[in-house]
C-alpha positions in Angstrom: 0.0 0.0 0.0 1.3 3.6 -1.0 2.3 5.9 1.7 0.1 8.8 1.8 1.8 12.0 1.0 1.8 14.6 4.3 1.2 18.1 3.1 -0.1 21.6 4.6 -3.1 23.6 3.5 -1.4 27.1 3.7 -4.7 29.0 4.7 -3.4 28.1 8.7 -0.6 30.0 8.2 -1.9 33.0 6.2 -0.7 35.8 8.1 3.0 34.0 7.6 2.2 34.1 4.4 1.1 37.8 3.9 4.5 38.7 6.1 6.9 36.8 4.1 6.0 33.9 1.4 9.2 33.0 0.4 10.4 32.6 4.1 7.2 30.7 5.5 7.4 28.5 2.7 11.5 28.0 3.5 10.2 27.2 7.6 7.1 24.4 6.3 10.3 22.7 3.8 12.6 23.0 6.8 10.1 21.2 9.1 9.1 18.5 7.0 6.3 18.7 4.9 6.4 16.9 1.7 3.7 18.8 -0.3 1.5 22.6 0.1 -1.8 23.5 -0.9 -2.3 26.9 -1.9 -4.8 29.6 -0.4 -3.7 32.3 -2.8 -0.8 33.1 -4.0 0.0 36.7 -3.1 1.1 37.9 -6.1 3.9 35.4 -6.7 4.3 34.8 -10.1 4.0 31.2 -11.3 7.4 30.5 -12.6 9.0 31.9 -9.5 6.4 29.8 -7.2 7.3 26.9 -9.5 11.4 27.8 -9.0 11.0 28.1 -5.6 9.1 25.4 -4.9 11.7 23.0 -7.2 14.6 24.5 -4.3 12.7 23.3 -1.4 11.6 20.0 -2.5 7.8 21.0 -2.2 5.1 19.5 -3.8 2.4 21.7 -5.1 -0.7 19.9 -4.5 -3.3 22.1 -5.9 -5.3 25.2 -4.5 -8.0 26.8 -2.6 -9.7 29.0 -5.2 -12.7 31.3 -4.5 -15.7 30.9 -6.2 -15.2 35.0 -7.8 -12.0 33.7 -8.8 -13.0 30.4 -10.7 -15.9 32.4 -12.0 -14.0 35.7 -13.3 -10.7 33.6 -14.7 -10.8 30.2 -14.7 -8.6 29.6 -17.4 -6.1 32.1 -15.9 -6.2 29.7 -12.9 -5.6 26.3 -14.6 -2.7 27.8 -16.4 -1.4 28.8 -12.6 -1.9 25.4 -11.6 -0.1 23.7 -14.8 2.8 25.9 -14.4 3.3 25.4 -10.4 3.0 21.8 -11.3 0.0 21.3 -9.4 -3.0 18.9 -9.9 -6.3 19.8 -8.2 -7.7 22.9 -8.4 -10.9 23.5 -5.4 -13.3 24.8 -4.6 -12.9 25.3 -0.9 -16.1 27.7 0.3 -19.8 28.7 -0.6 -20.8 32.3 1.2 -23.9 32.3 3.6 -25.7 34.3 1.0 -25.8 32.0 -2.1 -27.0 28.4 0.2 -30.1 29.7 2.1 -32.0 27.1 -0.1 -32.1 24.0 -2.1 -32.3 26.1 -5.5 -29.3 28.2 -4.8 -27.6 24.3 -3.5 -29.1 23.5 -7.1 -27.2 26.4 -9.2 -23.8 26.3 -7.1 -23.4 22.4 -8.1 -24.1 23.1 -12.0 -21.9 25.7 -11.5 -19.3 23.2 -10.3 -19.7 20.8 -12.4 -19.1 23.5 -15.5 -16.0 24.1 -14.0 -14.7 20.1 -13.7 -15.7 19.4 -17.3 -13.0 22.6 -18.5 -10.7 21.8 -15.9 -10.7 17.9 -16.0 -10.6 18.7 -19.9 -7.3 20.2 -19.2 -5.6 17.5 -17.3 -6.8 18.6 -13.5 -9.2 17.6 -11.2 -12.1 19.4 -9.8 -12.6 18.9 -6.5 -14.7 20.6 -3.9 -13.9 21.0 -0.2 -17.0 20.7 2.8 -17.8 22.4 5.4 -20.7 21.2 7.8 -23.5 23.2 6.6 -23.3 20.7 2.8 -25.0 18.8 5.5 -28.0 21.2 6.4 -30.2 20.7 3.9 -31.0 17.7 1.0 -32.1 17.5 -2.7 -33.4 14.3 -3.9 -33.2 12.9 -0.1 -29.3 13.0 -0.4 -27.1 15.3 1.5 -26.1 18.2 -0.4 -22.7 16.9 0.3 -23.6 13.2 -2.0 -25.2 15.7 -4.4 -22.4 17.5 -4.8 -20.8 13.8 -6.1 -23.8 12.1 -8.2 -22.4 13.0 -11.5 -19.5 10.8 -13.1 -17.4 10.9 -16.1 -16.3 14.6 -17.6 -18.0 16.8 -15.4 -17.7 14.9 -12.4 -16.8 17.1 -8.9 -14.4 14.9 -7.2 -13.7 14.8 -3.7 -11.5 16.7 -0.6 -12.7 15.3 2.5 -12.1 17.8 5.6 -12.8 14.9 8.4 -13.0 17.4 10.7 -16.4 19.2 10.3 -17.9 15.6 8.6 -17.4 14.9 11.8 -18.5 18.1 13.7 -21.8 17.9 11.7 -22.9 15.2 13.0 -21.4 12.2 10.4 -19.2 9.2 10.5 -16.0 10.2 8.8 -14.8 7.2 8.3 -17.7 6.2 6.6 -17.6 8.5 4.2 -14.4 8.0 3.1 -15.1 4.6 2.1 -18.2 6.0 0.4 -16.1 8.0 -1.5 -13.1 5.5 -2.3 -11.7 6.2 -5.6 -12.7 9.7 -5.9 -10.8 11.2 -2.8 -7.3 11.8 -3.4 -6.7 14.5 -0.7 -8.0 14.3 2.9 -8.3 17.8 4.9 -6.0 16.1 8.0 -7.4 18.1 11.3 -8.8 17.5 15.0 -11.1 19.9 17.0 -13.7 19.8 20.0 -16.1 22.3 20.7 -16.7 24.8 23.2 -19.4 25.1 25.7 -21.7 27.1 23.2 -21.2 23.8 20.7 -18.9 25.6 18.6 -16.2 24.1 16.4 -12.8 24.9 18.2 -9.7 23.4 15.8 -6.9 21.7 17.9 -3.1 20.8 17.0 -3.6 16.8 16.2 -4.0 14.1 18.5 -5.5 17.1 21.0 -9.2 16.9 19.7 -12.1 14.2 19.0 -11.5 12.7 15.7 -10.2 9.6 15.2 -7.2 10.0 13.6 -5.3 6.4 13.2 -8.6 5.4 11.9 -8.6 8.2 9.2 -5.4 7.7 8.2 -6.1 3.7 8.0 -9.1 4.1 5.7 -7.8 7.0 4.0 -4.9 4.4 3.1 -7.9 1.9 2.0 -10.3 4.3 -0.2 -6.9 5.0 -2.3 -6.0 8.8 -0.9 -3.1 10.2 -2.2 -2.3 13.3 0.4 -3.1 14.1 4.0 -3.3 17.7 4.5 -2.9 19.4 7.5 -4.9 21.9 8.6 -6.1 24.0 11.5 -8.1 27.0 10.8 -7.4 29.0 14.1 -4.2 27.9 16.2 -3.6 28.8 19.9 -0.1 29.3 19.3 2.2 30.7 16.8 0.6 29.0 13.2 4.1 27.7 12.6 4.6 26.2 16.2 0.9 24.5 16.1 2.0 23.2 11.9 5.1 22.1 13.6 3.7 20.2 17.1 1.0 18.5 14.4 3.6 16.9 12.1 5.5 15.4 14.8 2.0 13.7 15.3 2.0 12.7 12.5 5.8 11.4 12.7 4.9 9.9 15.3 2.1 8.0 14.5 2.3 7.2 10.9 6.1 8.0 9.7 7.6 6.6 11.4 5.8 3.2 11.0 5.6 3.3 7.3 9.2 4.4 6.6 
């Protein structure tokens, strides 16, 4: 079985990366990660990402890319992607606004799917990352999260998992990624609890509720490719809390499957 690859979703250290790209980027090689996945690209140009990224021995795994942005320049976006050397491009949020209903659910998922037929044309992969509210409501008696996945073929969304709020809404994570086996090749790698108003309160990993081992075992089963860390808020310094949660996972998966 193929070790999964250990990345980090860049969005937990996006003041870092605001401050000083080049360096933060430089700190997450130095530490350990294998691979990134962009949350924008502050006005790097691609070749110099793509340069840098070569001298550091970072994978680009794909990117977070706002609904505005896949909307006003798509194409301008998959070129990004193909020069950085990345594969996925995702969607990663849907504002309050535009799912207050099943009809607005209806038009964000043909929307999608318009999107993974051009970019799965071009060699990519669509994917689209959850929250807990694709869980609120249902069309056709399906989550909107399994509606979001009906289609095959062309146009087909594929999947990025984050375990974390499947599990904070209310789902079996590790159910779901053996529903989605073959069409999950990057897991959103995170722990949280909640605090005493029920809110979701993200943790460094191995802190929290989620049952991590047993992700990572059936992430290895459904055919994953990457874990990606994440933590949307930190308690400490993003970098220390990035750090602590890849000596988790050295700990509990490296250094078992090296």
């Amino acid at each position: 079985m193929t070790r999964l690859g250990i990345g980090v979703q860049l969005y937990t250290l996006r003041d870092d990366m605001a401050q000083d790209m080049e360096g933060t980027l430089r700190q997450v090689a130095k530490l350990g990660y294998e691979g990134v996945e962009f949350a924008g690209y502050y006005d790097k140009p691609a070749d110099e990402l793509k340069a840098l990224l070569d001298e550091l021995g970072l994978k680009a795994i794909g990117s977070h890319i706002s609904l505005e942005r896949l909307r006003n320049n798509l194409q301008g976006e998959i070129d990004y992607l193909h020069t950085i050397g990345a594969k996925y491009a995702i969607c990663p949020y849907v504002a309050a606004e535009d799912r207050e209903n099943v009809e607005q659910w209806k038009a964000i998922i043909a929307e999608c799917e318009a999107f993974a037929k051009e970019t799965n044309k071009q060699g990519l992969q669509f994917l689209y990352h959850n929250h807990d509210f694709e869980f609120h409501f249902k069309i056709n008696e399906e989550f909107v999260f399994d509606a979001m996945y009906v289609k095959t073929g062309e146009d087909a969304i594929n999947v990025e998992m984050d375990v974390c709020w499947v599990q904070f809404a209310g789902q079996d994570p590790l159910a779901y990624i053996a529903k989605y086996a073959g069409r999950l090749p990057l897991v959103h790698f995170k722990d949280f609890t909640k605090d005493e108003e029920g809110k979701l309160v993200t943790l460094e990993l191995g802190l929290g509720d989620v049952p991590l081992k047993e992700v990572i075992t059936a992430a290895e089963q459904a055919g994953v490719e990457w874990l990606v860390v994440e933590q949307d808020n930190c308690q400490k310094p993003p970098l220390t809390s990035v750090a602590n949660s890849l000596e988790w996972v050295k700990a509990n998966y490296l250094n078992v499957h090296n």
